[in-house]
C-alpha positions as CSV (number, residue, x, y, z in Angstrom):
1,X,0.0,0.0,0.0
2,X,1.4,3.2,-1.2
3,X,0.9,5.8,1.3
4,X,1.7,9.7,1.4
5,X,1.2,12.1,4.1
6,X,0.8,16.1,3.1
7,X,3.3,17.8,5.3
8,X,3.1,21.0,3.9
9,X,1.3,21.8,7.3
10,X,4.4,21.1,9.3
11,X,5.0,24.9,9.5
12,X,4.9,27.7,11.4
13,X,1.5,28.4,11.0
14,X,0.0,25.5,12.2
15,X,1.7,24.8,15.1
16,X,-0.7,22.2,16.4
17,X,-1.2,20.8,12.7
18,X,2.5,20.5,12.6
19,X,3.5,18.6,15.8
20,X,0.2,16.3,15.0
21,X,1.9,15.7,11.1
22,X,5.6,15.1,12.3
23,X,4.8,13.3,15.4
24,X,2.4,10.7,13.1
25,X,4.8,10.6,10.1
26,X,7.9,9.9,12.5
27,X,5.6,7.0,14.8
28,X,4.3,5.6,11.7
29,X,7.7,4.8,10.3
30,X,8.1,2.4,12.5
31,X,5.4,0.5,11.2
32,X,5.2,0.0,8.0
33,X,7.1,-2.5,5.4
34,X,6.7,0.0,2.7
35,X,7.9,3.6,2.5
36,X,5.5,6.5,3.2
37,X,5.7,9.6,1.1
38,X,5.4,12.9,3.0
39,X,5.0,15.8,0.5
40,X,6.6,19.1,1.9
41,X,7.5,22.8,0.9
42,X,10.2,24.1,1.7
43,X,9.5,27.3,0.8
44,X,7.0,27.5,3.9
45,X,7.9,29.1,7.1
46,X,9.3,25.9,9.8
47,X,11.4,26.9,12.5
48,X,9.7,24.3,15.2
49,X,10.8,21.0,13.2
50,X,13.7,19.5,11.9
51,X,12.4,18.1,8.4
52,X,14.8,16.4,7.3
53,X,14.9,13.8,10.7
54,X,11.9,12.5,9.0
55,X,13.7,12.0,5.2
56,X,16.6,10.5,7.4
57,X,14.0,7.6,9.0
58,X,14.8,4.4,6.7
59,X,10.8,4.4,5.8
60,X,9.9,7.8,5.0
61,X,10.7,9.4,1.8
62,X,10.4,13.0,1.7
63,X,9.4,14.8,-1.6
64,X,9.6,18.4,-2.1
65,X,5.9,19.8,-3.9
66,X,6.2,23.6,-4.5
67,X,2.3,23.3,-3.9
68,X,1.2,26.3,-1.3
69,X,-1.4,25.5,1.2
70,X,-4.7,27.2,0.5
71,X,-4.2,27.3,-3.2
72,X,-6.2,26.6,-6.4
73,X,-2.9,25.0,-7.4
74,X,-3.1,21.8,-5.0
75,X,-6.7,21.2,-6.5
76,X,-4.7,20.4,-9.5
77,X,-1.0,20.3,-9.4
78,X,-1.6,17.8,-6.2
79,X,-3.9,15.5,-7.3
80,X,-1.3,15.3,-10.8
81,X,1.8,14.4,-8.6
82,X,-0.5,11.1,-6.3
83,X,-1.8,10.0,-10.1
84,X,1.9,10.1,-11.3
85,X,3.9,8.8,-8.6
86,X,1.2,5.7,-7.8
87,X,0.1,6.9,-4.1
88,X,-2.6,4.6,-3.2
89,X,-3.8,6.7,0.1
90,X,-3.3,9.9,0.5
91,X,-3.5,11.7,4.2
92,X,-4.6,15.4,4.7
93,X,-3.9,16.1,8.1
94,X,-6.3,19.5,7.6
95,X,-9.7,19.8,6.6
96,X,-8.4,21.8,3.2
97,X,-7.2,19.2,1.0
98,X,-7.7,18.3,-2.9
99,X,-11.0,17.1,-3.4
100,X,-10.1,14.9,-6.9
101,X,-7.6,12.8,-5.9
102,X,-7.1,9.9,-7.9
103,X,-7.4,7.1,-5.1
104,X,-8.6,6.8,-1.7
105,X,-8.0,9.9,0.7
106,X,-7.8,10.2,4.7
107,X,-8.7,13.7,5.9
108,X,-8.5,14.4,10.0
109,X,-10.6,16.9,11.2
110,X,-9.6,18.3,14.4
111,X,-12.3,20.1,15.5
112,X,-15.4,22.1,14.5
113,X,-15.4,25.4,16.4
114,X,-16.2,27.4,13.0
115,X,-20.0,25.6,13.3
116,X,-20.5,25.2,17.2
117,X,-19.1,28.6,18.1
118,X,-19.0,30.7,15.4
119,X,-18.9,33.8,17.1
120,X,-14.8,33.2,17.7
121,X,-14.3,33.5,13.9
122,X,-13.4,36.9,12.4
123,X,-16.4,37.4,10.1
124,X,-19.3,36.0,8.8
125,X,-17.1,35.4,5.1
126,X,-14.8,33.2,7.7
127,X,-17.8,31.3,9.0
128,X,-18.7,30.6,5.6
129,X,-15.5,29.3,3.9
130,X,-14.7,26.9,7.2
131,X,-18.1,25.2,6.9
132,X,-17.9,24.7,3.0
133,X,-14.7,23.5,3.2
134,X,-14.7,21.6,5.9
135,X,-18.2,19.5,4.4
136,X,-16.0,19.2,1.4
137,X,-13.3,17.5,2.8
138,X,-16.0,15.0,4.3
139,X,-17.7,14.6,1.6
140,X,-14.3,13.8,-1.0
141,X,-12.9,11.5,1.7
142,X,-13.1,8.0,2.3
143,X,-12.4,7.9,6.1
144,X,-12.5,10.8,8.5
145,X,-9.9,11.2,11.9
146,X,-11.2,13.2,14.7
147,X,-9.0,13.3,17.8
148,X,-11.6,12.3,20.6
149,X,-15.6,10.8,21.0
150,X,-16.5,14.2,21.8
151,X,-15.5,15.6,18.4
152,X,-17.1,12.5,16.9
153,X,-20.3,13.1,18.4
154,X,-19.4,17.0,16.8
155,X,-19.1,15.8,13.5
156,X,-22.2,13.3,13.4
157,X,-24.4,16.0,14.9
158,X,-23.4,19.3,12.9
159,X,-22.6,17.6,9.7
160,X,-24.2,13.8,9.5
161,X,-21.4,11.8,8.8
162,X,-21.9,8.3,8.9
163,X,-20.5,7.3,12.5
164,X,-18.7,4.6,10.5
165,X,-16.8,6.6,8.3
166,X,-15.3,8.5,11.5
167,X,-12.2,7.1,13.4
168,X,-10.9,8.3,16.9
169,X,-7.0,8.1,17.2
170,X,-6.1,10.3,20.4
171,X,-3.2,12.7,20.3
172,X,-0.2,12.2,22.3
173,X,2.5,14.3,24.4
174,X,5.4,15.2,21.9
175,X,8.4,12.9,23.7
176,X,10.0,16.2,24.2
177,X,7.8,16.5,27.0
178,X,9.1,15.0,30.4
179,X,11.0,15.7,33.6
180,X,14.1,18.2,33.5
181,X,17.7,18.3,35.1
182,X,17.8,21.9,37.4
183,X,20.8,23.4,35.6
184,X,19.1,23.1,32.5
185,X,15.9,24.8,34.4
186,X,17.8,27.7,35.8
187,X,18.8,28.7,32.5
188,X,15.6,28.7,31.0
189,X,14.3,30.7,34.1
190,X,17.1,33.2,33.7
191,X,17.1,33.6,29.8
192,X,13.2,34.4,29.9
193,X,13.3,36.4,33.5
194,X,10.9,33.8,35.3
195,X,9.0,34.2,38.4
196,X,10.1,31.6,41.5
197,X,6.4,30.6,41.8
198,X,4.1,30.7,39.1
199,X,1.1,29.1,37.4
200,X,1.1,28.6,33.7
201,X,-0.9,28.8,30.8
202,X,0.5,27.8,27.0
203,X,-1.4,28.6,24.1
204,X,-2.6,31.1,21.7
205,X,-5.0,34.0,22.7
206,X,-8.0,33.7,20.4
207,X,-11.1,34.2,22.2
208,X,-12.7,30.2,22.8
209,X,-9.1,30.0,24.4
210,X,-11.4,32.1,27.5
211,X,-8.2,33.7,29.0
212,X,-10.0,36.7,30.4
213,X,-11.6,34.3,33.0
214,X,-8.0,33.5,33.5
215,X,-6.8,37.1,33.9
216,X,-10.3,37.4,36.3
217,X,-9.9,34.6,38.5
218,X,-6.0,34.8,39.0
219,X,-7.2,38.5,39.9
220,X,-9.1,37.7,42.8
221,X,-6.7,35.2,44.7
222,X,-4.6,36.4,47.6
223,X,-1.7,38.3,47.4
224,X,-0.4,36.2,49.8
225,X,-0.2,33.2,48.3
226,X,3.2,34.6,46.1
227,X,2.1,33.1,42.8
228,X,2.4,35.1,39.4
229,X,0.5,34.0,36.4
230,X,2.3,33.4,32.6
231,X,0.5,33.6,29.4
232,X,3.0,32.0,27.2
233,X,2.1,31.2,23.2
234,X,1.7,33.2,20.3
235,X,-0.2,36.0,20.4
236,X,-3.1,37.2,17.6
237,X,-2.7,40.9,17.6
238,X,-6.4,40.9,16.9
239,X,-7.6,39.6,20.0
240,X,-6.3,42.3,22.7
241,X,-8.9,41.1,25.4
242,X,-6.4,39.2,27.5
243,X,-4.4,42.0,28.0
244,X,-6.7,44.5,28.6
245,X,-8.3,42.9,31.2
246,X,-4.6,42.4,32.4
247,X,-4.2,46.0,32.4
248,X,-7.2,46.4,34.7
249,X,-6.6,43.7,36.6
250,X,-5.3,44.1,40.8
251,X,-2.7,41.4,39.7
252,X,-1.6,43.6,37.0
253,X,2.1,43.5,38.4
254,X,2.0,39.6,38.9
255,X,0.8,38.7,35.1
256,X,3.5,37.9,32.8
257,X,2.8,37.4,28.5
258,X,5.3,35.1,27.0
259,X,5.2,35.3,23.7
260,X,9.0,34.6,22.6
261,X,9.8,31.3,24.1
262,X,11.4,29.1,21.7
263,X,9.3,25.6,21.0
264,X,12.8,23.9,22.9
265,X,11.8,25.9,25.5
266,X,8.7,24.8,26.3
267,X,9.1,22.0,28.2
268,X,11.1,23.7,30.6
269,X,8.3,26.2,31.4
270,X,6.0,23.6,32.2
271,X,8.6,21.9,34.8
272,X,9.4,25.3,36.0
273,X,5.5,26.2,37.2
274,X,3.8,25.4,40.3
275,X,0.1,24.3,38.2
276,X,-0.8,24.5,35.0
277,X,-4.2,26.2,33.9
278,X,-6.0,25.4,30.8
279,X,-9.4,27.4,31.1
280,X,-10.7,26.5,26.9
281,X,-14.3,26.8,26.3
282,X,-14.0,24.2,23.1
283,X,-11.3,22.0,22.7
284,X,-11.2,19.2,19.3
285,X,-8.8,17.1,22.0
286,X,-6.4,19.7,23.8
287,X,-2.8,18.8,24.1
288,X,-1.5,21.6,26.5
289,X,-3.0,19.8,29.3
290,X,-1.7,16.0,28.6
291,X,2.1,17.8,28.0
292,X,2.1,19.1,31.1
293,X,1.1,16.1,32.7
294,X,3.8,14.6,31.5
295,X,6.0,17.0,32.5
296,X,4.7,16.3,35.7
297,X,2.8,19.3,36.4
298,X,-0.7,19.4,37.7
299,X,-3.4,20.5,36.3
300,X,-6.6,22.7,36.4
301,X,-8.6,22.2,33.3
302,X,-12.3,23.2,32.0
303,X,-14.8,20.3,32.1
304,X,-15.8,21.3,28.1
305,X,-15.9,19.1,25.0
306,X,-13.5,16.6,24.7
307,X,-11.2,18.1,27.8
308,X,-12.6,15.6,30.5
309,X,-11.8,13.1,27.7
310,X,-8.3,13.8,27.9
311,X,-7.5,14.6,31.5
312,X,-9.7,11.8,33.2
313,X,-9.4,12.0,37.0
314,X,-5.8,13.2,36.9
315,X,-7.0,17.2,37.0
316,X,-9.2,19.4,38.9
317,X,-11.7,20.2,37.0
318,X,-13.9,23.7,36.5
319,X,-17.1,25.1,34.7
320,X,-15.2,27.2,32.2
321,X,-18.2,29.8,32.8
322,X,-17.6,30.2,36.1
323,X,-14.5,32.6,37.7
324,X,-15.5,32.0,41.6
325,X,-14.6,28.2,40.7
326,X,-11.2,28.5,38.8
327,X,-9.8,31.0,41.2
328,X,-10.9,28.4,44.3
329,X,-9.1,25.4,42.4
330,X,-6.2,27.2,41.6
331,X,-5.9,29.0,45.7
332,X,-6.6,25.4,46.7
333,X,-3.8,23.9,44.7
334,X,-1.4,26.5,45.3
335,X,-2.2,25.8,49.1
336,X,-2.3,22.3,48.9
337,X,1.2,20.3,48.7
338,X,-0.5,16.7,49.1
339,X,-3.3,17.7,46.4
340,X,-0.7,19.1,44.0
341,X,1.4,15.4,45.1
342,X,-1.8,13.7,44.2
343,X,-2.5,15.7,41.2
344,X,1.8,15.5,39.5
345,X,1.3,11.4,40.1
346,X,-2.0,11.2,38.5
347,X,-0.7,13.2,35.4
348,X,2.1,11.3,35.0
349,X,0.6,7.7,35.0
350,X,-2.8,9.2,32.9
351,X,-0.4,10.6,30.0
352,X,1.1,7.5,29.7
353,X,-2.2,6.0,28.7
354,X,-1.7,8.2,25.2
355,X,1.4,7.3,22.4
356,X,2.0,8.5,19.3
357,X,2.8,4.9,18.7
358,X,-0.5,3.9,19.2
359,X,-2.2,6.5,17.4
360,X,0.3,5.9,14.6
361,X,-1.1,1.5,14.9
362,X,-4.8,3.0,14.8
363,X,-4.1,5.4,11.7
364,X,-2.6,2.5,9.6
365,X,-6.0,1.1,9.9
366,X,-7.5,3.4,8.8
367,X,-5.3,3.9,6.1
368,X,-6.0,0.1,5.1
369,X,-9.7,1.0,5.4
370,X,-9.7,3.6,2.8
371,X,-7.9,1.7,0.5
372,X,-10.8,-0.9,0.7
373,X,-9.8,-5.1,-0.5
């Protein structure tokens, strides 16, 4: 079975997207007995990933396609280069993808905030072309990833996909993720001017991302208790909201936006914090929380969508609504040493129950699906 993966989405603009695409293509190669294709451009912006560690894995072959994402050209140009070069499956890891392609086609879906929550996208032209494209993708493919039941269930209901047609295969923790030696901390700490005692948040700012409840409920806990609060991700200049609400906020000294951290660099701010806080109103699965419970951090998490999915029993959980109830979990855990105890072995032991591995076993069957007898 000739499989190809599109990883023209391992780039910096899809920074989810990307560690999803690498992390599969690298787990799958040690799978399979015949080499995957994965198509990239190299004239897209990648400073997170290494490309060419996946051309030097014995059964991956990468191929350069000067094919821009979002472009008339990969209705065409793409579909061309999987007729020519005898590509049996071909995986979209995005819900834009060539809709003519000559074989059988895997698209994953990762969530559907566009249709549930609409009112986070930018304008009603937005709205629009997600929805069309996304039902597009369903409709030209011949299986269907989501990350977790809950987006199943999203996918069934807002768009009537067959339940058969859609496979779960979880996410996982990038292996990057884990425990850190202290000199290699106090660097981090130092480079980036870190607080001694802080809780974290990693992410981008967009609105669903509910960081003003953040801003709100780390407002309202005692000075006392020493902690600061850091916001560290990109940040969307068009949603200022965050910092704003920083700006008023009685914390205002205490809250700290990250934005430069370097992806190495992550890890060590998760083993640097005190707690990690991940306050999403819609999540398709939500990695933050599962890499920094493998980094042995606990957690404070929403209860929405697919978030209780991930986290099990191993956070405390919060209505996402609700800034009385974050700002009581998060004084509790800062005050707490045999909860936060509880909470760092839990983590550990629940990501464990997630691997790119087996996500990589569950996606080869669905790749042998697609491809039919």
């Amino acid at each position: 079975m000739r499989i190809a993966i599109d990883g023209r989405y391992i780039q910096d603009h899809f920074p989810g997207i990307a560690r999803y695409t690498y992390n599969l293509a690298a787990s799958l190669a040690e799978l399979v007995d015949e080499k995957i294709v994965v198509y990239h451009n190299p004239r897209l912006p990648n400073t997170r990933y290494e490309i060419g560690n996946l051309g030097r894995a014995e059964m991956l072959e990468l191929r350069s396609v000067d094919v821009a994402t979002f472009s008339a050209s990969e209705q065409i140009r793409l579909p061309v280069r999987l007729w020519r070069e005898g590509i049996e499956v071909y995986h979209a890891p995005y819900y834009v993808k060539p809709y003519l392609v000559p074989r059988a086609s895997v698209v994953t879906i990762h969530d559907v905030i566009s249709d549930l929550h609409p009112q986070y996208l930018p304008s009603r032209l937005a709205r629009v072309a997600f929805h069309a494209t996304t039902r597009l993708a369903l409709a030209s493919a011949d299986r269907v990833i989501v990350p977790s039941e809950n987006s199943k269930l999203d996918l069934v209901r807002v768009f009537g996909v067959k339940p058969e047609k859609v496979a779960v295969t979880h996410y996982a923790a990038d292996p990057r993720f884990g425990p850190r030696d202290r000199r290699g901390l106090e660097e981090v700490r130092q480079r980036y001017g870190l607080p001694e005692r802080y809780v974290l948040y990693t992410g981008i700012n967009k609105p669903h991302k509910n960081l003003v409840r953040l801003v709100e409920a780390f407002g309202a806990l005692p000075r006392a208790l020493s902690a600061r609060l850091v916001i560290a991700g990109k940040e969307d200049v068009r949603y200022p909201q965050a910092r704003l609400a920083a700006e008023g906020s009685p914390a205002r000294d205490r809250i700290v936006f990250l934005s430069g951290a370097t992806e190495e660099d992550w890890p060590y701010l998760y083993n640097l914090a005190e707690a990690f806080i991940f306050p999403s109103l819609y999540e398709g699965f939500g990695l933050p929380p599962l890499e920094a419970m493998a980094s042995g951090l606990p957690v404070i998490c929403s209860n929405a969508s697919s978030l209780p999915e991930v986290v099990g029993d191993a956070a405390l959980l919060f209505e996402p609504h609700d800034v009385a109830a974050l700002a009581q979990a998060m004084q509790r855990l800062l005050e707490d040493a045999e909860l936060r105890e509880m909470l760092i072995a839990r983590g550990l032991e629940r990501a464990k129950a997630f691997s790119w591995r087996e996500t990589a076993r569950q996606t080869l069957a669905v790749y042998q699906e697609a491809a039919g007898p």
